[in-house]
Every structure is written in structure tokens, then in C-alpha cells.
C-alpha positions as CSV (number, residue, x, y, z in Angstrom):
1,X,0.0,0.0,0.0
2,X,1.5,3.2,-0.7
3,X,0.8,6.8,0.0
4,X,-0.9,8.8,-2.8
5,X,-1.2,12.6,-2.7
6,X,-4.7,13.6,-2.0
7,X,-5.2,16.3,-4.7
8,X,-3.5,14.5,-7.5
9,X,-4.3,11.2,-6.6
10,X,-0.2,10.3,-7.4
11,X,1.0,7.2,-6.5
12,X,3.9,8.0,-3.4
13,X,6.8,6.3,-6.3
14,X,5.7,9.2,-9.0
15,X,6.0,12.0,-6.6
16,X,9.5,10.8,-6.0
17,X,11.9,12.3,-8.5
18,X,9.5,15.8,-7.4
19,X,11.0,14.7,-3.8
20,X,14.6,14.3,-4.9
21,X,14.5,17.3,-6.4
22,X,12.9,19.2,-3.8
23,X,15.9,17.0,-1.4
24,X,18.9,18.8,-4.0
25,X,17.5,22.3,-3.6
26,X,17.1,21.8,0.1
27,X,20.5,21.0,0.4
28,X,22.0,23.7,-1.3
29,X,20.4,25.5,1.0
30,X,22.0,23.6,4.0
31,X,25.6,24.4,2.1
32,X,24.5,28.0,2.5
33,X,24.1,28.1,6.0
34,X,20.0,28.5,5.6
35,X,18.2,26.1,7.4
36,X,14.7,27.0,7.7
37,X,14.7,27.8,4.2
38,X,15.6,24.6,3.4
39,X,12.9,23.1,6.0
40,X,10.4,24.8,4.0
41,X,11.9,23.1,1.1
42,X,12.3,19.3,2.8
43,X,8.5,19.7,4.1
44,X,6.8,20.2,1.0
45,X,9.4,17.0,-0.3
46,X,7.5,15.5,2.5
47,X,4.4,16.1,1.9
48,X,4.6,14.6,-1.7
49,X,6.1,11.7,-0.8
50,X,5.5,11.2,3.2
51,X,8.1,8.0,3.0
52,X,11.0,10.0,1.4
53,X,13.9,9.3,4.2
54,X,16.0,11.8,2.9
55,X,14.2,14.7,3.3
56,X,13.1,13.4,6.8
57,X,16.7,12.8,8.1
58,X,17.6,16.2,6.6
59,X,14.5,17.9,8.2
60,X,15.5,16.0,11.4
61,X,19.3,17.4,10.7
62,X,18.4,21.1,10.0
63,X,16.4,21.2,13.4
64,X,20.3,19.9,14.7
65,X,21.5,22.5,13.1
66,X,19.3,25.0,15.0
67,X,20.2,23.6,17.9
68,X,16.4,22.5,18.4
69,X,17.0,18.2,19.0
70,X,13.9,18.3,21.0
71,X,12.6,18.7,17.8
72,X,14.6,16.3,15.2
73,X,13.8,13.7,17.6
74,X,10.3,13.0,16.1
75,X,11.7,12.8,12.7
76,X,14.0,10.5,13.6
77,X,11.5,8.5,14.7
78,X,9.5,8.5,11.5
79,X,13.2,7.3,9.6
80,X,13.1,4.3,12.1
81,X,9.4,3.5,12.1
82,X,10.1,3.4,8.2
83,X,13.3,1.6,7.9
84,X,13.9,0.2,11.5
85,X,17.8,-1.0,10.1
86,X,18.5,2.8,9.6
87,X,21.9,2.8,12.0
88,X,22.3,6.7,11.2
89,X,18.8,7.5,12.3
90,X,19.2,5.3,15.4
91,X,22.5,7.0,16.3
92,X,21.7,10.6,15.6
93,X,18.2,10.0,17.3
94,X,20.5,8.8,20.4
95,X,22.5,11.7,20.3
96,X,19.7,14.3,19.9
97,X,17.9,12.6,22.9
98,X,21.2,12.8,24.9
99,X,21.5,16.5,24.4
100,X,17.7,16.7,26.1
101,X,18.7,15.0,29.2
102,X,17.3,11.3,29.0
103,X,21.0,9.4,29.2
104,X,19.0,5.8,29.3
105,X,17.1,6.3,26.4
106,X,19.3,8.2,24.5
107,X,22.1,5.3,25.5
108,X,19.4,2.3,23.9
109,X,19.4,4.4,20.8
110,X,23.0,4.2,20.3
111,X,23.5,0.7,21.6
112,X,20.9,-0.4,18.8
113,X,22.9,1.7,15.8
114,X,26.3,-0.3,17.4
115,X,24.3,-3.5,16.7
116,X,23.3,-2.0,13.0
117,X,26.5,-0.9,12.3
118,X,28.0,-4.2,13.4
119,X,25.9,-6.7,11.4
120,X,26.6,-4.8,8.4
């Protein structure tokens, strides 16, 4: 089952190279130091294509980037519920969680990108 886009009734996989697109111009924003701008950008990739894991980690990276883990955190999330093998999301999750003050949790999340990394 895949997502469509509810005014265009697209199929998730069409709205894709929109998304990758959308990713490239978001991240020559990043390059230039202008991360909301390039939020704006990686949501509307988003919104197109709701499973694109790029644009979510970068969302989740430009919130970093803003100092603002509290909210990459729950993009993060999204990466793993998607792809739960995702080490990078599991790690970075685990880091942004650290820098909000849950040590235990944040230590689980970076245990289970270890493992990842590992059975690579």
C-alpha cells in the first residue's frame, strides 16, 4: 500500500523524483548556511512523498543544526518507524535525545545503531 497525494491522486513512487528534487534544492540551502529555508523546502518533499527518508533525516538534521533536538527527535522516529535498520537515524536520534537529558534512552538508541553498524 502506498501513500498517494490527496489532490493529484499520485502514487507515493511518482511523486519521487519531485522529492529528490525538492531534497537537491534543500540541500544547497544547507551548504549555505540556511536552514529554515531549506525546511520549507524538505517539508513540501514531504508532503509529496510522506516515506522519502531523505528529506526526513535532513528535516530532522536542520532542526540539529538549530540547535532544536527536542525537535529532530520525532523525525527521527518517522526514519526508524520506516526503515527500523536505519543505524544513522538510530544513532543521531540517540544523540539528539542525549542532548535533552534522557541518558538511558538516548544510550538504547545508540546501543541499537552499534548492533546495526556491526551486522553490516
Amino acid at each position: 500500500m502506498h501513500a498517494r497525494r490527496e489532490m493529484k491522486g499520485i502514487d507515493e513512487r511518482e511523486a519521487l523524483p519531485e522529492a529528490e528534487y525538492l531534497l537537491r534544492q534543500a540541500r544547497e540551502k544547507v551548504n549555505d548556511g540556511e536552514y529554515q529555508q531549506a525546511m520549507d523546502i524538505l517539508h513540501r518533499a514531504v508532503k509529496i512523498a510522506p516515506h522519502h527518508l531523505h528529506s526526513l533525516i535532513e528535516i530532522s538534521n536542520c532542526y540539529e543544526y538549530l540547535n532544536q533536538s527536542d525537535r529532530a527527535i520525532p523525525y527521527y522516529e518517522k526514519v526508524i518507524q520506516i526503515d527500523p535498520f536505519y543505524a544513522d537515524a538510530w544513532f543521531n536520534k540517540g544523540m539528539s535525545i542525549r542532548k535533552t537529558g534522557t541518558e538511558k534512552e538516548a544510550a538504547l538508541c545508540i546501543e541499537r545503531a552499534i548492533e546495526l553498524y556491526c551486522s553490516r
